[in-house]
N, C-alpha and C positions, 0 to 999 in steps of 0.2 A: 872147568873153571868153578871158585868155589862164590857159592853165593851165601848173600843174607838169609836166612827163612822170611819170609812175607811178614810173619805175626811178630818178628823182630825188629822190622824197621822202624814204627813206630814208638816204640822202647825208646831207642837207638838215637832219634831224635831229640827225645824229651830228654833225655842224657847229656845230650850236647848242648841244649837249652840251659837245661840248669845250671852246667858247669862256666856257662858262659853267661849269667845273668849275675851282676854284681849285687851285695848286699844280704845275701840270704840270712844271715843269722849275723848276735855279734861274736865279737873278737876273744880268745882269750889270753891269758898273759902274752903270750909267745907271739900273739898275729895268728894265732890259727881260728877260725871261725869254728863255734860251739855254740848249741842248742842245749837244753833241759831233757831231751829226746833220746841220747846216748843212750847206749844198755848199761843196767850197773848193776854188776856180779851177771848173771843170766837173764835173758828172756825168755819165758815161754811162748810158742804158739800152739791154739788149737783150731782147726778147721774143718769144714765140710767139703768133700774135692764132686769136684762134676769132670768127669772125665769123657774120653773118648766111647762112641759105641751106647752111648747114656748110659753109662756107670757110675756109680754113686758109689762113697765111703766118706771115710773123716782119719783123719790124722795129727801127728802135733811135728813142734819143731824144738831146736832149743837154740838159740841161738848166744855163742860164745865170744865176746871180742879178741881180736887180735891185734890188731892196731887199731887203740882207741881215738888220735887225731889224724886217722885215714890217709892215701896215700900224696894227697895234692893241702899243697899250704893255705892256699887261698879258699878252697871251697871246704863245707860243714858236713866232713867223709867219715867212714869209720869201715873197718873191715873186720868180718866176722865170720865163724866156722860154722856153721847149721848141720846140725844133722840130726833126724826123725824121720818118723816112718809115717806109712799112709797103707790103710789097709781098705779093699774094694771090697762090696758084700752085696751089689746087686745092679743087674744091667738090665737094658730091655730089649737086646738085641739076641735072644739064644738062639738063634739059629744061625747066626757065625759063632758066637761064645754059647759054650756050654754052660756055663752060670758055675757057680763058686766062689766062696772066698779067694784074695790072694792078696800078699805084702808086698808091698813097697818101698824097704827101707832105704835110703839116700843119706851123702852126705855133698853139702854144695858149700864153695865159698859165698859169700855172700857180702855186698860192695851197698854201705847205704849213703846214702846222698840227702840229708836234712835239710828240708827246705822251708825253710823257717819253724814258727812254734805248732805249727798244725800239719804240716805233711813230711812224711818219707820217703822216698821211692829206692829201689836196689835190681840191678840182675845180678843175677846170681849163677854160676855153673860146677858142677861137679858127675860125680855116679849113683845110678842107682841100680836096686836091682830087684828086678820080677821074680818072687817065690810065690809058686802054687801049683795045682796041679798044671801035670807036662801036658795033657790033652787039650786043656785050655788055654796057656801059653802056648801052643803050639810051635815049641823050640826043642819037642824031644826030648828035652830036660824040665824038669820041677824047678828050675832056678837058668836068670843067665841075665847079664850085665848089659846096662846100656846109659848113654851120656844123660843128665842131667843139667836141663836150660831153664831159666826161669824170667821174669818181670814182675816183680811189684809193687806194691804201693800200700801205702799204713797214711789213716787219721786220726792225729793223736790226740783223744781226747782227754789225756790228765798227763805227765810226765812217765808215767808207767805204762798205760795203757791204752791202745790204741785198735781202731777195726781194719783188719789183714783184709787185701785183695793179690792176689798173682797166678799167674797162667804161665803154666809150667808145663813144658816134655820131661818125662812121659805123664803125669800126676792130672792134669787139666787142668781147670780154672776151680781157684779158692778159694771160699770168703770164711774166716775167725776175726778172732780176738786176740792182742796178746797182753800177759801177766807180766 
């Protein structure tokens, strides 16, 4: 039987919270509720990943809309294509990892949920994939594919720019900026 991950239920909730708390933002022509917060043309993000194993790197995102008044009429939605990469470059565990760089390039949809003029939240899912050496991957290959889950959360502090948090498989937990 298929279950939640543990570290998603929480998410999972706040989702359902939001989407069911009236009022979040106002209205625009149409009845569709709209914030100042939308992406317009691209957003950058750049961040520092804390990963599994205490590994550490930094990566960016870019994130592109696809449907700018999201997929629900009532709530302040938007859906978006993300895709960037995250590269690791130092762990403290070498005697499971052998140490080394390796990328992490992904591409995830990504579902944001504005929730009024100061917060974002979004999960997100897609693929990523593990390039680096095969001995440290320990997949026999230098490369090999795996799902892409995410949760999180931006405070927006000016119309453009806002501080990134989200905890992500495979990438760990985030914290940027975006442009």
């Amino acid at each position: 039987m298929s279950r939640i991950p543990t570290a998603l239920f929480p998410a999972t909730l706040f989702i359902a919270a939001a989407l069911l708390s009236p009022g979040l933002a106002l209205a625009d022509e149409a009845g569709h509720p709209t914030s100042d917060n939308h992406i317009e043309g691209v957003r950058l993000d750049v961040h520092a990943d804390f990963g599994g194993y205490a590994s550490a790197g930094a990566g960016f995102r870019v994130d592109v809309p696809i449907v700018r008044n999201g997929l629900i009429a009532s709530v302040d939605d938007e859906l978006a294509i993300s895709p960037g990469a995250d590269v690791f470059f130092w762990n403290a565990y070498h005697d499971y990892y052998d140490g080394g760089v390796y990328l992490i390039p992904s591409v995830v949809l990504q579902w944001n949920f504005y929730l009024g003029p100061d917060w974002s939240i979004f999960p997100e899912a897609g693929l990523a994939m593990y390039v680096g050496d095969s001995h440290y991957l320990r997949h026999g290959t230098g490369y090999y594919l795996a799902p892409d889950f995410g949760f999180g959360a931006r405070y927006h502090f000016s119309a453009r720019n806002a501080f990134l948090m989200r905890l992500s498989t495979p990438t760990g937990f985030q914290l940027g900026i975006t442009f």
